[in-house]
C-alpha positions, 0 to 999 in steps of 0.5 A, a space after each residue: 668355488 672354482 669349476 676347473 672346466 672354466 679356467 683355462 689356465 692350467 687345461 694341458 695338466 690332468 685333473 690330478 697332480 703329483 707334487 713335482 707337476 705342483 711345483 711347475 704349476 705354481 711357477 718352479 716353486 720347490 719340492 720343500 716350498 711345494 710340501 710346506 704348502 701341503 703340510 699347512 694345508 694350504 692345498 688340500 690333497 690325497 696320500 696313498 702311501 708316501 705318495 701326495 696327489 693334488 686335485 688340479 681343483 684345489 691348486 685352483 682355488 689355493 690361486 683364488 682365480 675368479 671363476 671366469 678367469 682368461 688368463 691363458 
């Protein structure tokens, strides 16, 4: 598992994200592309209401980036 403290690829977002930060993280995907994801669940999330957070954790490991990545 991917420990977001060691991945300095996304350090400027907050640990948990709404669906249209998601959609900046993964490169301007769309908000339909981004919901496809969520719905497969393919990145886990939380939903209070009709809104979706993503824990930047599980972005992470939907990317499956080595723990020690320098990707900056």
């Amino acid at each position: 598992m991917i420990n977001p403290q060691h991945c300095p690829l996304f350090k400027d977002y907050p640990d948990v994200v709404d669906v249209e930060t998601l959609c900046h993280m993964l490169g301007g995907i769309s908000k339909p592309t981004a919901y496809k994801l969520l719905h497969e669940n393919k990145i886990k999330y939380v939903k209070i209401g009709r809104v979706f957070y993503i824990p930047k954790y599980h972005i992470l490991n939907f990317l499956d980036l080595p723990e020690q990545s320098n990707v900056q």
